[in-house]
C-alpha positions as CSV (number, residue, x, y, z in Angstrom):
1,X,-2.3,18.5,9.6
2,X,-4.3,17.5,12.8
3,X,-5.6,13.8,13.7
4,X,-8.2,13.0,13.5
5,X,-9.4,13.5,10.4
6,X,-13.2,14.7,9.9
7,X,-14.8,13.7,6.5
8,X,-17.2,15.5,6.8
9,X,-14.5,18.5,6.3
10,X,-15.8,19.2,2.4
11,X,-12.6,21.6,2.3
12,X,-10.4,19.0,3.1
13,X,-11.9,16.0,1.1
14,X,-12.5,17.7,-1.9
15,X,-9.8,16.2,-3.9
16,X,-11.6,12.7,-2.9
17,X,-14.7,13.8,-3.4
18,X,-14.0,14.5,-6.7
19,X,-12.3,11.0,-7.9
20,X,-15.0,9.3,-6.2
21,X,-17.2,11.4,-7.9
22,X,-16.1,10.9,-11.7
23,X,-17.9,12.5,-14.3
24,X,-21.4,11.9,-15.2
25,X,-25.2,11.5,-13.7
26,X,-24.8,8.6,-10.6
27,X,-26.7,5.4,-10.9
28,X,-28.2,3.1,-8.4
29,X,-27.8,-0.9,-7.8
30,X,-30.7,-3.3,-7.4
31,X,-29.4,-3.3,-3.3
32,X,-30.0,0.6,-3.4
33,X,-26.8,1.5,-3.4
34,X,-24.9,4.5,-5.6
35,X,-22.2,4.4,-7.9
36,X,-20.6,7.2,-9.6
37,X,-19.3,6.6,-13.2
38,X,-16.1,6.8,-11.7
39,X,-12.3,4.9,-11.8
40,X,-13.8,4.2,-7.9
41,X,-15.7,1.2,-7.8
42,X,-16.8,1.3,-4.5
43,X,-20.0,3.2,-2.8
44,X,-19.0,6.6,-2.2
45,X,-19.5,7.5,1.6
46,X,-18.6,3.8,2.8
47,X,-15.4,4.3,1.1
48,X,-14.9,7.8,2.4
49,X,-15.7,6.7,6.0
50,X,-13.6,3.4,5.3
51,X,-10.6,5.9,4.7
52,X,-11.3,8.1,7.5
53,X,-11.4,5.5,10.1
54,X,-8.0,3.9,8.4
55,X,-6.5,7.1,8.3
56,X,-6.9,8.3,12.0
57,X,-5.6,4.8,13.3
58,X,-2.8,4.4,11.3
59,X,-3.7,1.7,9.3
60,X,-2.2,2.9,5.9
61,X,0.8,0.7,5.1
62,X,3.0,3.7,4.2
63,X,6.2,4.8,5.9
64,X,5.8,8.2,4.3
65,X,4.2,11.0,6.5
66,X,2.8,14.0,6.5
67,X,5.4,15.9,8.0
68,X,8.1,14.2,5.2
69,X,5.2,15.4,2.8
70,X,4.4,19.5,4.2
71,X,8.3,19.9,4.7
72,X,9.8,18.9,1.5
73,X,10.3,22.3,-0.3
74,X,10.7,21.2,-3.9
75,X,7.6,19.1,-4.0
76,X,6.0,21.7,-1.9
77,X,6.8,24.4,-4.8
78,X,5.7,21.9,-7.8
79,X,2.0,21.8,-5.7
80,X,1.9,25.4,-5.3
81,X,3.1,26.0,-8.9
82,X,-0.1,23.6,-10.4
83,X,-2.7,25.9,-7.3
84,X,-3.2,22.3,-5.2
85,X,-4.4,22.8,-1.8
86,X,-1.4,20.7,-0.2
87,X,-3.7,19.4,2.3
88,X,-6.5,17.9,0.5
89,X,-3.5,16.7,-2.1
90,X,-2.1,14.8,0.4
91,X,-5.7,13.1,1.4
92,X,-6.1,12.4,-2.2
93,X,-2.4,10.9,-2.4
94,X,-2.8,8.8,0.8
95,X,-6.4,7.7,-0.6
96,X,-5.2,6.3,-4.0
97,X,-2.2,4.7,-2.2
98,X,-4.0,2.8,0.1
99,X,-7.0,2.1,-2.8
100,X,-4.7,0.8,-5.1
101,X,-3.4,-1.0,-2.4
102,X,-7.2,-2.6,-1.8
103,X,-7.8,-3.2,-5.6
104,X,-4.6,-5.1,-7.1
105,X,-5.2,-8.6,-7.6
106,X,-1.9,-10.9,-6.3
107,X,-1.6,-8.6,-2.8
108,X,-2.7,-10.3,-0.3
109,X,-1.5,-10.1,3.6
110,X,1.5,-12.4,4.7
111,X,2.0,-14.4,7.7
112,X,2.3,-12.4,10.5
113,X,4.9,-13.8,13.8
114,X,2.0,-16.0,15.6
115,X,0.8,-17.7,11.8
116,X,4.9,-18.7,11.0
117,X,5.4,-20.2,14.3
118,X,1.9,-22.4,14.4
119,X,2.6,-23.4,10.6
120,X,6.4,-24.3,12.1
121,X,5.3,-26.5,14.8
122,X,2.8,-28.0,12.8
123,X,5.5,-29.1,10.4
124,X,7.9,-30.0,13.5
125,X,5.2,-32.3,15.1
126,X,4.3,-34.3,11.2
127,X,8.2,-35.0,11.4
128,X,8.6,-36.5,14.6
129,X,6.3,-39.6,13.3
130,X,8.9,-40.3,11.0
131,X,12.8,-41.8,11.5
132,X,14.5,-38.2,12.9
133,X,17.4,-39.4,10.6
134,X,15.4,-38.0,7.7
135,X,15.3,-34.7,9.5
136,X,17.3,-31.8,9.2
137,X,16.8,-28.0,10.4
138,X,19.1,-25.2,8.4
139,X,20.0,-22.1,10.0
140,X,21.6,-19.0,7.4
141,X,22.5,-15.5,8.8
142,X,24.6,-13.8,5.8
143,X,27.8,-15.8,5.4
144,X,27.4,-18.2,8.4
145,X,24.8,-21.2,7.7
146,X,24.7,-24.3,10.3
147,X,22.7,-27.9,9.2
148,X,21.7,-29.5,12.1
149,X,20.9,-33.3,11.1
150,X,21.2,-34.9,14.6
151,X,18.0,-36.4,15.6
152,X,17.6,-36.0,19.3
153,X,19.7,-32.7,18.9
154,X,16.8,-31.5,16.6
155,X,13.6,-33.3,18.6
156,X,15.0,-31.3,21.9
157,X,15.0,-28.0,19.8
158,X,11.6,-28.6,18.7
159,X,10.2,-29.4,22.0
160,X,11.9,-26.6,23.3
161,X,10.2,-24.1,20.3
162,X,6.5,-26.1,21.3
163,X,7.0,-25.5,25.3
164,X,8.1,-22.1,25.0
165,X,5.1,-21.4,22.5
166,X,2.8,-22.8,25.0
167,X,4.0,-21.0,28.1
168,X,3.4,-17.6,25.9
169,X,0.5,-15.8,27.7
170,X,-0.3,-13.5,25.2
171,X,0.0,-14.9,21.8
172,X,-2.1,-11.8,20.5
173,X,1.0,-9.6,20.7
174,X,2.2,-11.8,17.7
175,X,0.0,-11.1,15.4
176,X,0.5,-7.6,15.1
177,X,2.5,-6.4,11.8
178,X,5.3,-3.8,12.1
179,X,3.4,-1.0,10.3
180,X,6.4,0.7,8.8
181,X,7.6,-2.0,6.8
182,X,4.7,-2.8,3.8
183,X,6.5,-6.2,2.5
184,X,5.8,-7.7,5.8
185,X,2.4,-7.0,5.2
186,X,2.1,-7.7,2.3
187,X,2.7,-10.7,0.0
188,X,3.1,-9.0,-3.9
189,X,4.8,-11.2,-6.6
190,X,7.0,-8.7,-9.3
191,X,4.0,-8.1,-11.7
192,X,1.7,-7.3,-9.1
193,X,4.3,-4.5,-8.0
194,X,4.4,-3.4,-11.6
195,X,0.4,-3.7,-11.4
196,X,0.2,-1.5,-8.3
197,X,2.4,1.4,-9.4
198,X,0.7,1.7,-12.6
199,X,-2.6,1.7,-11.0
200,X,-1.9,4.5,-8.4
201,X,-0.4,6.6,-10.8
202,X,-3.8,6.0,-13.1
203,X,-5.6,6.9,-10.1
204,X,-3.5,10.1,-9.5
205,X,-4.0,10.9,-13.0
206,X,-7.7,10.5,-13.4
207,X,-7.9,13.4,-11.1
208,X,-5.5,15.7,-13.1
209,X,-8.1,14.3,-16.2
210,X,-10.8,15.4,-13.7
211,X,-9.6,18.8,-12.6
212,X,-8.0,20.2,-15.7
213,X,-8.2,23.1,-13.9
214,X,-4.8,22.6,-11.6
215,X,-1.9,23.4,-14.5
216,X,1.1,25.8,-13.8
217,X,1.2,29.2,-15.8
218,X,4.3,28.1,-17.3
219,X,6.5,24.5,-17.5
220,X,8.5,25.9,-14.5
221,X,8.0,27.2,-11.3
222,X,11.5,28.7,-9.8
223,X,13.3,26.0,-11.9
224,X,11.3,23.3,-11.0
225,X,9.1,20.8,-13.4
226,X,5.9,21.1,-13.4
227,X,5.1,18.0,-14.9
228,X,2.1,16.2,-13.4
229,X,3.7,13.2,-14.3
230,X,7.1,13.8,-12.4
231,X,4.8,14.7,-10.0
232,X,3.0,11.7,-9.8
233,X,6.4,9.7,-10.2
234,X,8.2,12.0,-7.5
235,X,5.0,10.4,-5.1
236,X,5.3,6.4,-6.5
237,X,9.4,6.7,-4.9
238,X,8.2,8.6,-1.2
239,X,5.6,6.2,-1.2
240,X,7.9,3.8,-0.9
241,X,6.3,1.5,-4.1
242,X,9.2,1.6,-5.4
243,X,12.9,2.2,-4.4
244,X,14.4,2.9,-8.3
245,X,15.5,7.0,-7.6
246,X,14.7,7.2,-11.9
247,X,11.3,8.0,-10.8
248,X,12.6,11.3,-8.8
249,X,14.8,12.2,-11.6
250,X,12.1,12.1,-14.0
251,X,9.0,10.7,-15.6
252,X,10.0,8.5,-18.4
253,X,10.4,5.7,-16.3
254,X,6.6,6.3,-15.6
255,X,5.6,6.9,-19.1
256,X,6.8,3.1,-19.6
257,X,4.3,1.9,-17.0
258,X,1.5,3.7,-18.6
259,X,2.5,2.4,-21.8
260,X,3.2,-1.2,-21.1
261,X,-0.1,-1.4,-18.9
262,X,-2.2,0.5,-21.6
263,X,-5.3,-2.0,-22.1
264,X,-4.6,-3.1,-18.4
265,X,-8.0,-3.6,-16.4
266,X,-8.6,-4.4,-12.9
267,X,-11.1,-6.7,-12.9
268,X,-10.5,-7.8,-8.6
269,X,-12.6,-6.3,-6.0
270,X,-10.8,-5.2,-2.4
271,X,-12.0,-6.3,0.8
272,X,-11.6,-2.6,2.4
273,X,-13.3,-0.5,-0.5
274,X,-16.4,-1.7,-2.1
């Protein structure tokens, strides 16, 4: 599929359109804005456009691509087999991912290379007003770990680190996040991970819910499951939100997320859709 993206490609953002959408009459706000009664708290076409724009720069904290997505056979065979438009599946996929992403309180973005080294020097410079004896600096690659404790050793090193930082002429490049890595991104304690699987695969179900329409004409299509759920689980491990292969080999480990996060609510707004 071609970048950039258009949303105003009906065809293609159908799938979104119709999660956005919900079910039910739309409503609108004392600021004049429009809500759907939808899982999609946020207004309809700002969140559309939001995704566009995200989408065509590369924004999306995924490592999983399109052409990983269009070239894997069995999944592609599973889509065909429940009559998805693989395209507008893969929108829709991409969508809840980075939505979820937006929505789950405890995710929040981590210090990037330029914020570590400030916050480092910082420290460094509150410890030189004190004895250097008091000071120590620990360095650990795998097995091999050095303590330095020497005080003039450590106040050279230091005003080494601050010189070097100064004489960088553009700190900007510093702040930028390697892209396909997510956990440098983004800070997420273990129940927010839990939080953010469940919620995408909610999402990625309210759709199914939606669009009862989209079943196979049997359980199987050329041996393959088609369970939405597997489905949906097969997605959670490409995505890359979690690395556990039980959720390619099938959906009960799934089922336990839907189960333990029944009554779950999101109550947190995002800063991206809203």
């Amino acid at each position: 599929m071609d970048k950039p993206i258009d949303c105003d490609n009906e065809q293609l953002f159908k799938y979104i359109y119709s999660v956005i959408r919900g079910k039910g009459e739309p409503h609108r706000l004392t600021d004049g804005s429009i809500r759907f009664p939808s899982m999609i708290n946020a207004d309809p076409q700002l969140a559309i456009e939001t995704f566009e724009i995200r989408y065509n720069n590369n924004e999306i904290a995924t490592r999983y691509t399109y052409e990983q997505y269009i070239s894997d056979k069995d999944l592609q065979t599973v889509i065909r087999g429940l009559k998805l438009d693989a395209d507008a599946f893969w929108l829709l996929t991409i969508f809840c991912f980075d939505y979820a992403l937006d929505r789950c309180g405890g995710l929040k973005f981590g210090d990037n290379s330029k914020d570590l080294i400030e916050k480092f020097i910082r420290v460094a410079e509150s410890l030189e007003e004190y004895d250097s004896d008091k000071i120590q600096l620990t360095l650990k690659s795998g097995k091999s770990k050095i303590t330095l404790t020497d005080g003039k050793a450590l106040t050279t090193i230091l005003q080494w680190i601050k010189q070097g930082y100064d004489s960088t002429v553009n700190k900007d490049c510093l702040s930028d996040f390697d892209k396909s890595d997510p956990q440098q991104m983004f800070l997420q304690n273990e129940e927010s991970d839990s939080v953010l699987i469940w919620y995408f695969a909610t999402l990625m179900r309210y759709f199914f819910e939606l669009n009862p329409q989209y079943k196979g004409e049997s359980k199987k299509c050329d041996g393959l499951s088609l369970s939405k759920n597997l489905l949906i689980s097969t997605l959670i491990f490409n995505l890359g939100l979690s690395r556990n292969p039980s959720f390619r080999e099938s959906d009960e480990t799934l089922k336990g997320f839907f189960k333990q996060y029944k009554n779950k609510k999101i109550e947190t707004l995002g800063n991206l859709y809203f």
